[in-house]
C-alpha positions in Angstrom: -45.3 -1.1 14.7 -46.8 -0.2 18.3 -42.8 -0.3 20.1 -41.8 1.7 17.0 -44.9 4.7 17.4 -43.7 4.5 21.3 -40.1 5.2 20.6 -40.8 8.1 18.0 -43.1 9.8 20.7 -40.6 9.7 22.6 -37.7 10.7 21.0 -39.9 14.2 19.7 -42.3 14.5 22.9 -40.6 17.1 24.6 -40.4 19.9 22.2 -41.6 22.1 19.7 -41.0 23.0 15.8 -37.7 25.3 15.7 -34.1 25.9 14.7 -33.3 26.3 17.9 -35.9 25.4 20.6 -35.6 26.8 24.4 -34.6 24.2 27.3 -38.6 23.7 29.0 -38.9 26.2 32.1 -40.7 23.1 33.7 -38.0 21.1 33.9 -35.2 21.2 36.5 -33.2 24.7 35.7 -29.3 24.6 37.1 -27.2 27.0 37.8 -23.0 26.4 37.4 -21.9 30.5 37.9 -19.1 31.2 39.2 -17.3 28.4 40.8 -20.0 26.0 40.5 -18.7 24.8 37.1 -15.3 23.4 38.6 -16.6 22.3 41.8 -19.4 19.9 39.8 -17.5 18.9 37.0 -16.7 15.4 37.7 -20.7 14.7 38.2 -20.9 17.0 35.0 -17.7 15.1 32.7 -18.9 12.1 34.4 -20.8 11.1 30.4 -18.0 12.9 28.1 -14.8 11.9 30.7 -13.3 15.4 29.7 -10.8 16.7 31.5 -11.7 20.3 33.3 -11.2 22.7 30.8 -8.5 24.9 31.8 -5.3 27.1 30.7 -2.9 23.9 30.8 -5.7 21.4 29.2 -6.0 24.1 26.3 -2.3 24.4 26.0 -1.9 20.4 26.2 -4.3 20.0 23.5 -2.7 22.8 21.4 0.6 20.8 21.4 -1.0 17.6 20.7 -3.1 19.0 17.9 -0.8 21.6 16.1 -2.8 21.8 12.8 -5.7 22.9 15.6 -3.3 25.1 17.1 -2.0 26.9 13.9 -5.8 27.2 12.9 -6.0 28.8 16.0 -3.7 31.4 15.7 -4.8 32.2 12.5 -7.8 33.4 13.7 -6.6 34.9 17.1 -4.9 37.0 14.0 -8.3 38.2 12.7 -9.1 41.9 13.6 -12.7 40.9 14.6 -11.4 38.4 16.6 -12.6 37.9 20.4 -10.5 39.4 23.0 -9.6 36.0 25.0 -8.6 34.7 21.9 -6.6 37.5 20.7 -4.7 37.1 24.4 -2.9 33.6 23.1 -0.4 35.4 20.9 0.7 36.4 24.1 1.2 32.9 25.6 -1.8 33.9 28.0 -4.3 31.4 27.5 -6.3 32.1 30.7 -9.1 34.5 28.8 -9.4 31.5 25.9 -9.9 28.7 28.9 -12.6 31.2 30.7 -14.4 31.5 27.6 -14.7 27.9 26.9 -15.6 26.9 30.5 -18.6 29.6 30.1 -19.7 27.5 26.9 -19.9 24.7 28.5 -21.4 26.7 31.6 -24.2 27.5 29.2 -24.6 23.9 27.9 -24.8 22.0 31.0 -27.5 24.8 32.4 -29.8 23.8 28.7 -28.7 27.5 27.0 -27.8 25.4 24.1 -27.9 28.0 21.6 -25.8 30.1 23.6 -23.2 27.4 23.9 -22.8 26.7 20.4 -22.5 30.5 19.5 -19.8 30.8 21.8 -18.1 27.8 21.6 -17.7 28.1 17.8 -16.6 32.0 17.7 -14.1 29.9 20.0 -13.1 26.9 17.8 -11.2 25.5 17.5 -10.8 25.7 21.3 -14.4 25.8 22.1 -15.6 23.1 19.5 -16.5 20.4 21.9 -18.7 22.4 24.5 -20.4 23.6 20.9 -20.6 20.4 19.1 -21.9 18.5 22.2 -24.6 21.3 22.7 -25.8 21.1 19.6 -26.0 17.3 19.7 -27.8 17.5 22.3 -30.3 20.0 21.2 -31.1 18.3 18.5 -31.5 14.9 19.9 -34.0 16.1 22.4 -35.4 19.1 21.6 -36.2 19.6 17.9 -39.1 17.3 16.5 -39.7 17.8 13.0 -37.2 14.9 11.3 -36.2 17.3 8.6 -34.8 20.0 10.9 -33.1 17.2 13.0 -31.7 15.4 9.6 -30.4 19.1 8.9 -28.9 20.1 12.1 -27.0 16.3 12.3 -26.0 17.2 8.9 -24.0 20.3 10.3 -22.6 18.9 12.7 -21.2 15.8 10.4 -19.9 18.8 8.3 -17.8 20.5 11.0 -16.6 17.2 12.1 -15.4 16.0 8.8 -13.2 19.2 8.9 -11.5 18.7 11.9 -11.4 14.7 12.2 -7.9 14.1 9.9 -6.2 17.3 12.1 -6.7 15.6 15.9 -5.3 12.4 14.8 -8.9 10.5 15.8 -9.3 11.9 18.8 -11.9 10.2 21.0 -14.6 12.9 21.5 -14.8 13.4 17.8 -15.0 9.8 16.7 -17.5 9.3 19.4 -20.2 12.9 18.1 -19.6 11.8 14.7 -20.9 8.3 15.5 -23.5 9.7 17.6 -24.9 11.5 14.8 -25.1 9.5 12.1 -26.5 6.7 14.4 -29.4 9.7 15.3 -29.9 10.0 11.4 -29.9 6.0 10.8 -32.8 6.1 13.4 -34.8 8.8 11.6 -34.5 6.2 7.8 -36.1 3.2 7.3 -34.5 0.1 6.7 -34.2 0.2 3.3 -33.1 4.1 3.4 -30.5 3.5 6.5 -29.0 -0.1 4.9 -28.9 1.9 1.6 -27.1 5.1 3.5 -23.6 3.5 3.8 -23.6 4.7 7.6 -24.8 1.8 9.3 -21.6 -0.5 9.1 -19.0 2.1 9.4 -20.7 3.6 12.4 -21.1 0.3 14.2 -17.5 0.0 13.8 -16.3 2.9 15.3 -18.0 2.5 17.7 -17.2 -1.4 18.6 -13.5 0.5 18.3 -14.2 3.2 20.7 -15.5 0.6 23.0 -12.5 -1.8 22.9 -10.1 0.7 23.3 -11.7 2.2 26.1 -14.4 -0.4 27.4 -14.9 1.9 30.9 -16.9 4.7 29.0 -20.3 4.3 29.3 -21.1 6.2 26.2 -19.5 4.1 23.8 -20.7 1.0 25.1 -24.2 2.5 25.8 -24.7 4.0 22.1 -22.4 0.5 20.6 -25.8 -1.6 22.0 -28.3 1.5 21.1 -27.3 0.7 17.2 -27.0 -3.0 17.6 -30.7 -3.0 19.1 -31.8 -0.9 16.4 -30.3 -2.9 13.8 -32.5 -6.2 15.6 -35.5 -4.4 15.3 -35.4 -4.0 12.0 -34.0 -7.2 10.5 -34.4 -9.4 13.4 -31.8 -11.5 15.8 -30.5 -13.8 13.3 -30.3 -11.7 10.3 -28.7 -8.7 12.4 -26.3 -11.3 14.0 -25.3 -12.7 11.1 -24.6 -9.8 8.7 -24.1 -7.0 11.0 -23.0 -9.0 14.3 -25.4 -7.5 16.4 -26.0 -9.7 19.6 -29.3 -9.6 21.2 -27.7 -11.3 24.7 -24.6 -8.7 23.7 -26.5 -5.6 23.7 -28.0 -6.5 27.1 -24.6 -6.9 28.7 -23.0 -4.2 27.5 -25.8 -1.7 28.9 -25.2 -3.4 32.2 -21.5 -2.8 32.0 -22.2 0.9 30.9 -24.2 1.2 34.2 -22.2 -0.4 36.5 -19.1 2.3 35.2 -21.7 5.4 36.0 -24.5 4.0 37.7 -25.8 7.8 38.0 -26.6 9.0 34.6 -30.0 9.4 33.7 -28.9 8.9 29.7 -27.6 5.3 30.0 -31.1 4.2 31.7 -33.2 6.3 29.1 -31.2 4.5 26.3 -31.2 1.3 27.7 -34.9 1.4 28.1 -35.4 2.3 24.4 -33.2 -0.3 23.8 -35.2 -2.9 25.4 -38.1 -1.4 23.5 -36.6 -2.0 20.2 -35.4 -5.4 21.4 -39.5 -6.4 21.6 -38.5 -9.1 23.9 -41.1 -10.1 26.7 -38.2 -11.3 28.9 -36.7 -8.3 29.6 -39.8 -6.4 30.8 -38.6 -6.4 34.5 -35.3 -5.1 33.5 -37.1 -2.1 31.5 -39.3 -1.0 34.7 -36.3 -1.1 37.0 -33.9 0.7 34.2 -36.9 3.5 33.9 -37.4 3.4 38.0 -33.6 4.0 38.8 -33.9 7.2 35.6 -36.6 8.5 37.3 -34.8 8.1 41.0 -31.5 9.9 40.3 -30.4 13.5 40.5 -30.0 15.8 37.5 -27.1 17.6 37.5 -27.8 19.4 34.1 -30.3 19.9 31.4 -29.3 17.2 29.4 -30.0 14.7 32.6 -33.5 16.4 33.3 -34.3 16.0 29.8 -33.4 12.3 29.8 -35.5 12.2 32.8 -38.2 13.8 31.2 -37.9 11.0 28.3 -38.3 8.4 31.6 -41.0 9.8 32.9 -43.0 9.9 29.5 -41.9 6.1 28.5 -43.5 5.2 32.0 -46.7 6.5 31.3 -46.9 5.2 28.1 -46.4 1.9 29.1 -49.5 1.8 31.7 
């Protein structure tokens, strides 16, 4: 019960009651104008492994997606319409690719509300930048479970939507797992074995991860919901009927760091994993995880708020 009140003072400790909650002016604040955004994007995609988002990524994804692109078009038709996407029935895509790089311009400097505004008047062009902000925002900076519940709930929504036209596209699979896994840790056992998530999510996630077993992500949230599953039926039960590994989740956070040893998020979520784990042996390994978080450089809000999750871990464990 104590490792559980930890983890949920952690998971709402940084924020306050509202739809949508500012990014803390004590925390780190970046800046990405200009040409900042390009020249930092592979610290920035370093997480997501998106491409940079430009004329000839847009136009690539257009072709590979062309129920996205006709949706699209349709609404680059729309008198109301914004200007850069209007510009695409023109074959110029420039204005569209501008636009989405300032979403995600917004989302990596913590204007998350700002990202999803613009990334969805955007979509579907500017979805990711809009889903991923608002993932984010509500992972880390809304506290009442409700609200959270609601916001995943949206997002599950528009993803649902859009899922059967990109042909399971990576990115998707992986927010859609991500936020169900977020709501399976807001219900208890009973409500989250009851949900019919728990399973399917695992999956997709063990799937994500073999197909591409160098992302940190899926590998890092594949052993977030295998430790959460151990907590709260135990080793050989959660072995046994959901395969979750106790020696297995351990490994594959180290593999996710050893890909991207410099992301504040893998060491936050392995330290909560180690939490939920409740296992005396792996003490040392939870300092040093929470030291090297603590030690790295932000590169945008969603690291400093990681951080910020480090930090508070550390003192509650004193």
């Amino acid at each position: 019960m104590q490792v559980f009140i930890i983890i949920s003072s952690l998971l709402f400790a940084i924020a306050s009651h509202s739809e949508w909650v500012d990014y803390p002016q004590d925390l780190e604040q970046f800046d990405y104008s200009d040409q900042r955004l390009q020249q930092y994007w592979p610290k920035l995609a370093a997480a997501t492994d998106l491409p940079w988002p430009d004329e000839i990524f847009i136009k690539k994804m257009m072709i590979k997606f062309p129920l996205l692109a006709a949706q699209l078009e349709e609404k680059a038709k729309r008198d109301n319409a914004p200007e850069s996407l209007k510009a695409i029935l023109n074959d110029n895509y420039q204005p569209l690719a501008l636009a989405v790089q300032q979403a995600w311009r917004l989302h990596y400097q913590g204007q998350y509300q700002q990202a999803y505004k613009l990334g969805m008047e955007l979509a579907p062009a500017g979805l990711f930048p809009a889903l991923y902000a608002k993932l984010i925002h509500t992972s880390y900076l809304i506290t009442n479970n409700e609200d959270k519940e609601k916001a995943y709930l949206d997002v599950d929504q528009i993803i649902a939507q859009v899922l059967p036209k990109t042909n399971n596209f990576h990115f998707l699979i992986f927010g859609n797992a991500y936020q169900k896994a977020r709501r399976l840790e807001l219900m208890s056992t009973s409500s989250a074995t009851a949900s019919g998530l728990l399973g399917p999510t695992q999956d997709d996630l063990r799937t994500l991860h073999n197909e591409s077993p160098e992302n940190p992500l899926y590998s890092a949230m594949l052993a977030g919901i295998n430790a959460g599953i151990i907590e709260r039926v135990g080793g050989f039960i959660g072995n046994l009927t959901y395969g979750a590994n106790e020696e297995e989740t351990i490994e594959l956070f180290q593999q996710a760091v050893k890909n991207q040893p410099n992301l504040a998020i893998l060491y936050n979520e392995f330290a909560l994993a180690i939490l939920r784990l409740d296992d005396s042996n792996y003490d040392e390994l939870l300092l040093s995880s929470l030291n090297k978080c603590d030690q790295l450089t932000a590169y945008s809000a969603e690291e400093a708020l990681n951080q910020k999750n480090c930090r508070t871990l550390k003192n509650h464990l004193k």
